[in-house]
Backbone as CSV, one residue per row, in Angstrom:
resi,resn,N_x,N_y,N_z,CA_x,CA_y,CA_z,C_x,C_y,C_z
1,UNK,19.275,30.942,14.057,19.644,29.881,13.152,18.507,29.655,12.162
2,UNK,18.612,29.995,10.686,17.771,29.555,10.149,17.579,28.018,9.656
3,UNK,16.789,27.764,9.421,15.930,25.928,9.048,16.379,25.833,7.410
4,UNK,17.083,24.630,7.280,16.478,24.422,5.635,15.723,23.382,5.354
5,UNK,14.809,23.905,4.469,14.263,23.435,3.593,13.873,22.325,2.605
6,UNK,13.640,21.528,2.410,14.105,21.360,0.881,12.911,21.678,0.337
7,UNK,13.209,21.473,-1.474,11.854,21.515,-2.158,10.673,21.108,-2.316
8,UNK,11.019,19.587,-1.983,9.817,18.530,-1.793,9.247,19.002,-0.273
9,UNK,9.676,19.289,0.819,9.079,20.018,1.608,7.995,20.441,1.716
10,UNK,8.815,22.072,1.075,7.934,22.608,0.152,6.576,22.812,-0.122
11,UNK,6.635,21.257,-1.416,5.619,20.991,-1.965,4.916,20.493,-1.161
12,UNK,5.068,19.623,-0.262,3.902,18.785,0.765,3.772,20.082,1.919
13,UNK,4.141,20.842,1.990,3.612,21.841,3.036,2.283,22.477,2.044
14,UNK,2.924,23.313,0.876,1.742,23.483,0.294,0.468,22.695,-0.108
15,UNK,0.772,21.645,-0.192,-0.437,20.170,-0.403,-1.036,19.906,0.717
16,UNK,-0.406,20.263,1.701,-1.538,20.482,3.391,-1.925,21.288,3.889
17,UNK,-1.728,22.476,3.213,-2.868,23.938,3.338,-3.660,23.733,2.007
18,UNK,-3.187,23.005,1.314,-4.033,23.244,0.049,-5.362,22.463,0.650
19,UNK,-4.577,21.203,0.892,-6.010,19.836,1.391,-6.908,20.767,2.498
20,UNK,-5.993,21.181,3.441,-6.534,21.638,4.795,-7.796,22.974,4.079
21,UNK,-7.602,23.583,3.126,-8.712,24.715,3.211,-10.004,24.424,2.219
22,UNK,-9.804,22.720,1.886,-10.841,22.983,0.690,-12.179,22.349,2.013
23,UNK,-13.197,22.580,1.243,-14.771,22.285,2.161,-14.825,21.008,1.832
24,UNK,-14.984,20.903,3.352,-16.443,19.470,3.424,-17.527,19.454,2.731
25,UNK,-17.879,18.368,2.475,-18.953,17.995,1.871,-19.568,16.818,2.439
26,UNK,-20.763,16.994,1.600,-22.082,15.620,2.177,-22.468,14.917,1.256
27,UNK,-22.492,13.561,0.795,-22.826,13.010,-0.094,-23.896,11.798,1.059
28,UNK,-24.817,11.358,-0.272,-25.660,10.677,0.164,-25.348,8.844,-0.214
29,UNK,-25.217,7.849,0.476,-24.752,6.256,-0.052,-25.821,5.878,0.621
30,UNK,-26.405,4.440,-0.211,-27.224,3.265,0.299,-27.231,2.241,-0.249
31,UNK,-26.985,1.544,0.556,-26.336,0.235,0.678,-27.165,-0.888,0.120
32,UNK,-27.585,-1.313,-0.869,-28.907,-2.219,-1.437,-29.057,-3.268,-0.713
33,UNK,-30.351,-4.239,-0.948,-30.655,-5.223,-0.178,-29.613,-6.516,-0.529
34,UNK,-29.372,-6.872,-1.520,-28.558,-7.367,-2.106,-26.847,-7.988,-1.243
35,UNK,-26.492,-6.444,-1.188,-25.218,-6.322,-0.374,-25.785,-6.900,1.080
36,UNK,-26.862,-6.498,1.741,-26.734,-6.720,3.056,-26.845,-8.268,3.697
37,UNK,-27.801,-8.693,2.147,-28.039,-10.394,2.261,-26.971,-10.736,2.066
38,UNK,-25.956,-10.647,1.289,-24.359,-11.040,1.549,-23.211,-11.011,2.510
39,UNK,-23.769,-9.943,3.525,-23.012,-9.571,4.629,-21.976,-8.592,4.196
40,UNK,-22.214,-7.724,3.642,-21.194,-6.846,2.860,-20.849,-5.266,3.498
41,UNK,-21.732,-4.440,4.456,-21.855,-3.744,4.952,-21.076,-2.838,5.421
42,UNK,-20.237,-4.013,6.237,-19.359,-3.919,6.959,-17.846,-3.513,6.105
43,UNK,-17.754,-4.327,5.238,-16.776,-4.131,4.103,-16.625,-2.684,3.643
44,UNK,-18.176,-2.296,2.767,-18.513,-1.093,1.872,-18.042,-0.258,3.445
45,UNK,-18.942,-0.110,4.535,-18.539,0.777,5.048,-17.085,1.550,5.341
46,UNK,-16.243,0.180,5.388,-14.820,0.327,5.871,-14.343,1.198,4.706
47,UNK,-14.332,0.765,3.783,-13.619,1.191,2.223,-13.820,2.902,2.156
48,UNK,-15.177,3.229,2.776,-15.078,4.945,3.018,-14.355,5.561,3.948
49,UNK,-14.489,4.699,5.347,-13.973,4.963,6.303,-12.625,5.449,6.448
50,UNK,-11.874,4.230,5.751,-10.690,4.060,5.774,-9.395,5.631,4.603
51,UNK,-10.800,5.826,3.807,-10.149,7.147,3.488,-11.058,8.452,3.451
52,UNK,-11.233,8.185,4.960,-11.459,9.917,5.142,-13.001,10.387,5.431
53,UNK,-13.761,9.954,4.960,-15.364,9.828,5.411,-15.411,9.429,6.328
54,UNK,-16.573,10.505,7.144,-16.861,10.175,8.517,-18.488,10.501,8.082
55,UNK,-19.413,9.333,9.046,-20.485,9.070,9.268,-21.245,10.102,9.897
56,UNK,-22.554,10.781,9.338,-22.687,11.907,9.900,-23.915,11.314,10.061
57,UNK,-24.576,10.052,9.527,-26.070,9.065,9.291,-25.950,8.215,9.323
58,UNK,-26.574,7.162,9.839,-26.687,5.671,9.576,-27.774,5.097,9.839
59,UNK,-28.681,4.681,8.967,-30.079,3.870,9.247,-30.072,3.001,8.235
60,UNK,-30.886,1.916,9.024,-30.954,0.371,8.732,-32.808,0.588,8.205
61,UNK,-33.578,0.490,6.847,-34.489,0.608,6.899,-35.062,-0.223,5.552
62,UNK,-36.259,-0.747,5.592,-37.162,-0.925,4.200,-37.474,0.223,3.812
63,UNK,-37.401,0.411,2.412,-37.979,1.579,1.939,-39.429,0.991,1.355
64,UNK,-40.161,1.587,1.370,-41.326,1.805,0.988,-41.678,1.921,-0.265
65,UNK,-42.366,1.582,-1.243,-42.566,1.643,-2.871,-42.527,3.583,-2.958
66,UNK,-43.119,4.183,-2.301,-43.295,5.511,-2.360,-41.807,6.098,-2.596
67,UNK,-41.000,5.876,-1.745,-39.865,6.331,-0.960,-38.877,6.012,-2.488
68,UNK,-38.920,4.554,-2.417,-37.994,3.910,-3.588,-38.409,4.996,-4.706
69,UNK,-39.873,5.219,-5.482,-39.839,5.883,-6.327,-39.567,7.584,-6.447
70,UNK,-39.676,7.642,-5.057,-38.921,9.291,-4.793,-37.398,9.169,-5.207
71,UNK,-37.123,8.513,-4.498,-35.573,7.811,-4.666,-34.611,7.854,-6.091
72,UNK,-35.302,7.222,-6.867,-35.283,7.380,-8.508,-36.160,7.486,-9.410
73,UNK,-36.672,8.767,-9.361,-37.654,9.625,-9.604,-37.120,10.069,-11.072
74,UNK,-35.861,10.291,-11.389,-35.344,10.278,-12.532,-35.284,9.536,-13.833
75,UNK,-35.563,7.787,-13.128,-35.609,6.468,-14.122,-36.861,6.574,-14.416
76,UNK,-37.525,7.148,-14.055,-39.216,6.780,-13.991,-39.527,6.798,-15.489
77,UNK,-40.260,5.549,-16.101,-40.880,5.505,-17.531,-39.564,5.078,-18.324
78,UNK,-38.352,4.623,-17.502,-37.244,3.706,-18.393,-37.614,2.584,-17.902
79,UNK,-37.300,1.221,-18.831,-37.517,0.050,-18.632,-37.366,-0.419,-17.489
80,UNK,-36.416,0.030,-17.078,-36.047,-1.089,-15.533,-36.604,-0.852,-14.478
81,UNK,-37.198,0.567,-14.597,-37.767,1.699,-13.406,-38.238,0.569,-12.348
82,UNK,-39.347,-0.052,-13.221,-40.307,-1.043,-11.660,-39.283,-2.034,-11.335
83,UNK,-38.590,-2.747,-12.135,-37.465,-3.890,-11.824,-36.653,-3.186,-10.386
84,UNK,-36.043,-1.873,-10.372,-35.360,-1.394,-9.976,-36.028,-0.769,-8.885
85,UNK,-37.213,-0.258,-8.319,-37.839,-0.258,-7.366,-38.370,-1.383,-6.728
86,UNK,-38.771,-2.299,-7.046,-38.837,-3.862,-7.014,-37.883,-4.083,-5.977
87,UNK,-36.721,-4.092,-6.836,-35.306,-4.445,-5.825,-35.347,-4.023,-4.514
88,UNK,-34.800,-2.728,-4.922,-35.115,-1.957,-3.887,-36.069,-1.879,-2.734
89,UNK,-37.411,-2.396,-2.911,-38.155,-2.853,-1.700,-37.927,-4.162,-1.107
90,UNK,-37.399,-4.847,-1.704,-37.364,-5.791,-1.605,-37.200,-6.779,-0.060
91,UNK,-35.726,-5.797,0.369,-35.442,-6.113,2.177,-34.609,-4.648,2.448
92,UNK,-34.237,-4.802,3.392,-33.700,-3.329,4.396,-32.471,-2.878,3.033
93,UNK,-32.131,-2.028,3.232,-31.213,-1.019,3.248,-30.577,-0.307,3.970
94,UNK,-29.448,0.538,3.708,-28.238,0.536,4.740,-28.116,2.113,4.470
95,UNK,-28.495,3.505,4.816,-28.960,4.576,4.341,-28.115,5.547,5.171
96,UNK,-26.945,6.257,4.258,-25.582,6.559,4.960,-25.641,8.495,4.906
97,UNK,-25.053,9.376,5.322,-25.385,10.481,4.957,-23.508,9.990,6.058
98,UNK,-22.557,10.791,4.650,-21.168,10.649,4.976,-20.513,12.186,4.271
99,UNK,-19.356,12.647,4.894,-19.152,13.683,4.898,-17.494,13.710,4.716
100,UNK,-17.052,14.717,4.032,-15.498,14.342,3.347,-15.322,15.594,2.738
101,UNK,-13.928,15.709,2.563,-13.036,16.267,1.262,-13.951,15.846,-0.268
102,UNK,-14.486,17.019,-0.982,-14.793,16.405,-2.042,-15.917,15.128,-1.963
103,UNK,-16.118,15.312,-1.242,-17.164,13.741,-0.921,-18.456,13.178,-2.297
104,UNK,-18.478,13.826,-2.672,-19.448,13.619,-4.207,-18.559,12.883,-5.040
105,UNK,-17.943,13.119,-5.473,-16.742,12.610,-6.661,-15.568,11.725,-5.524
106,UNK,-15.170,11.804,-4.523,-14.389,11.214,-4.406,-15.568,9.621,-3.824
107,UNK,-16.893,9.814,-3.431,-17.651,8.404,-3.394,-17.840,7.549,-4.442
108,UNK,-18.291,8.571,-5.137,-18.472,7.451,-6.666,-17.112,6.687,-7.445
109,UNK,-16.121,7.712,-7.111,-14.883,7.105,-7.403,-14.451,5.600,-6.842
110,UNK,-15.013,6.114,-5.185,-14.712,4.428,-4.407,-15.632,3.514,-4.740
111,UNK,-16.866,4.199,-5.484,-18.043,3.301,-5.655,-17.593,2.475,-7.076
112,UNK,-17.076,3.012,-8.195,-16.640,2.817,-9.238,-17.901,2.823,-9.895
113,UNK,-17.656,2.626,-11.270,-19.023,2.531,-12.527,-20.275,2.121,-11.977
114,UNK,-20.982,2.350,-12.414,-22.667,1.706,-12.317,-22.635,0.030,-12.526
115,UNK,-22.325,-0.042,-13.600,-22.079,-1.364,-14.275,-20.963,-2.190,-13.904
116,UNK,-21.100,-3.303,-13.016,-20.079,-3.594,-12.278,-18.852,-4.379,-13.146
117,UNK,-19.615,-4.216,-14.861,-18.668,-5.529,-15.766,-17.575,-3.975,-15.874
118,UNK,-18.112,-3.011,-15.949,-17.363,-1.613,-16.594,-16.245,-1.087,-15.157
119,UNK,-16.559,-1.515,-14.138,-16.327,-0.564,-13.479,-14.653,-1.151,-12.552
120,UNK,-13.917,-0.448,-12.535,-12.494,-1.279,-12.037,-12.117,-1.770,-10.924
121,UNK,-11.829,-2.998,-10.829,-10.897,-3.898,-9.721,-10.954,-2.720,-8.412
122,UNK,-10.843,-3.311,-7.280,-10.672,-2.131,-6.387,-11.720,-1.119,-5.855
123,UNK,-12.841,-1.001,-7.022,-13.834,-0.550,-6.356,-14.521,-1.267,-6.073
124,UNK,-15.697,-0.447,-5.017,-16.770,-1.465,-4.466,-17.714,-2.077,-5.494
125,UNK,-18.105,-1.146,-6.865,-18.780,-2.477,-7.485,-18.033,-3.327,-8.353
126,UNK,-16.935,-2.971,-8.720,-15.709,-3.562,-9.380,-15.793,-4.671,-8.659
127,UNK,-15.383,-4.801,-7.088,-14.689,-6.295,-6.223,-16.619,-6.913,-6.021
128,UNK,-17.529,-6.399,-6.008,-18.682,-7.001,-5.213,-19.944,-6.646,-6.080
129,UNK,-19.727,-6.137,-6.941,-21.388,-6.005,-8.219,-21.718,-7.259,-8.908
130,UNK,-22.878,-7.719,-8.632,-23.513,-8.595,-9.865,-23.576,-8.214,-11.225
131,UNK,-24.520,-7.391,-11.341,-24.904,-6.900,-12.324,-25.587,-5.197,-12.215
132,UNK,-25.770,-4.267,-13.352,-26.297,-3.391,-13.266,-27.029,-3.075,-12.375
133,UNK,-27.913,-3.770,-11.898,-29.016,-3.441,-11.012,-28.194,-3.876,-9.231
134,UNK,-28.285,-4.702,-9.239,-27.218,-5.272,-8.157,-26.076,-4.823,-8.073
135,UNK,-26.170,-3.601,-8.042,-24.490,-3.574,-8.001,-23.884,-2.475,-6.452
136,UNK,-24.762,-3.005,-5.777,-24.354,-3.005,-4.345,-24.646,-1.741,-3.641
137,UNK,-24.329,-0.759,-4.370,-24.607,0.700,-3.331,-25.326,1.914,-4.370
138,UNK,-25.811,2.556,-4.048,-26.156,3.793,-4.893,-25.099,4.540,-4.072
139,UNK,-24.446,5.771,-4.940,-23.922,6.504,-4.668,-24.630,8.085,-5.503
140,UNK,-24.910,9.277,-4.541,-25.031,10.117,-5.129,-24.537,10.558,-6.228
141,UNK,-25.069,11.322,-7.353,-23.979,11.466,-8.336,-23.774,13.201,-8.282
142,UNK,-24.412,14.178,-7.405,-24.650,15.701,-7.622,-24.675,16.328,-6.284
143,UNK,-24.263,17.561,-6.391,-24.776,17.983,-5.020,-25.971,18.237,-5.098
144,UNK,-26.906,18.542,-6.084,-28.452,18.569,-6.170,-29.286,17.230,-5.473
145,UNK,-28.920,16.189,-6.221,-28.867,14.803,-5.547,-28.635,14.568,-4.475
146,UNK,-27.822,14.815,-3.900,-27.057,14.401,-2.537,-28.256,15.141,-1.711
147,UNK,-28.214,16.692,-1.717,-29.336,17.382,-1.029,-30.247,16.769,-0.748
148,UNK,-30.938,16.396,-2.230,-32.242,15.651,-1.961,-32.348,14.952,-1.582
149,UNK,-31.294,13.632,-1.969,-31.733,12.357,-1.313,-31.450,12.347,0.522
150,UNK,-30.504,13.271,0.849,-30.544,13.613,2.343,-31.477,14.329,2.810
151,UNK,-32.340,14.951,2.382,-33.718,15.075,2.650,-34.993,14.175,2.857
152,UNK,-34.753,13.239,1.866,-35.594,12.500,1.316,-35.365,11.187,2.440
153,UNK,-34.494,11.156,3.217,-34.061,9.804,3.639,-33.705,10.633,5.322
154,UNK,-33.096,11.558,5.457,-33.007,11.870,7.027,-33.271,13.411,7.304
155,UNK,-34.519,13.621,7.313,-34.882,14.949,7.062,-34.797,15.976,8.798
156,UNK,-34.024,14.524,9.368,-33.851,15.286,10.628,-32.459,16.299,10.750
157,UNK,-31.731,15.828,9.688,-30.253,15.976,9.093,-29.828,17.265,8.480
158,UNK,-29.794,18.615,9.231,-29.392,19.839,8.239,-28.583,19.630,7.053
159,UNK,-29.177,19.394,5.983,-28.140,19.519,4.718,-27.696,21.155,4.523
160,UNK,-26.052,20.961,4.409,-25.480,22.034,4.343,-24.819,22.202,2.706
């Protein structure tokens, strides 16, 4: 007896070998001091959780002026650089090494814009950003990035 089909079928059969063969990935998130004095943690964490990121890191830590400026080593000699390491030392941080489908682009997506006035409803700095600087989580933006900063932050952690 043969089975039928239909088209839409089909299509979602192919959309679950398609999903099923693409690679994991590692992106690097940390959670600012900001968010954690708010009790927010728990929230940001869920919002990855809930689609598809699984926790491969989790440390609760002060970063260190050194660390912070390893950190954003890129801003260095833009205005905000010390403001923004400043912050950043300021109290603990929430220092995530999470792993996914696409996980680079699909974090920043949940992370939304930098700028939390820019960035849309629904995301995490969209629903919970102050402002530019405050705006709740760093999210890797590269796999160059991601590498590093998972180096830079859990060097016990094979980055793959």
């Amino acid at each position: 007896m043969r089975r039928s089909v239909s088209s839409s079928q089909r299509v979602n059969e192919r959309e679950v070998r398609r999903a099923g063969s693409m690679a994991k990935e590692r992106t690097f998130l940390m959670i600012k001091p900001g968010s954690i004095e708010r009790g927010l943690v728990g929230e940001i964490i869920g919002r990855f959780e809930k689609r598809g990121f699984r926790i491969l890191g989790l440390r609760l830590d002060e970063l260190s002026r050194e660390v912070a400026e390893a950190q954003y080593q890129e801003h260095r000699g833009k205005e905000f650089y010390e403001s923004l390491v400043s912050y950043m030392t300021s109290g603990p941080t929430v220092l995530l090494v999470m792993e996914g489908e696409d996980a680079i682009n699909r974090a920043r997506e949940i992370a939304g814009l930098t700028n939390p006035k820019e960035a849309k409803p629904g995301s995490v700095r969209g629903d919970y950003g102050l402002d530019i600087q405050r705006n709740v989580l760093h999210a890797a933006d590269s796999t160059a990035s991601a590498k590093r900063e998972i180096t830079l932050h859990f060097k016990d952690l094979l980055v793959t």
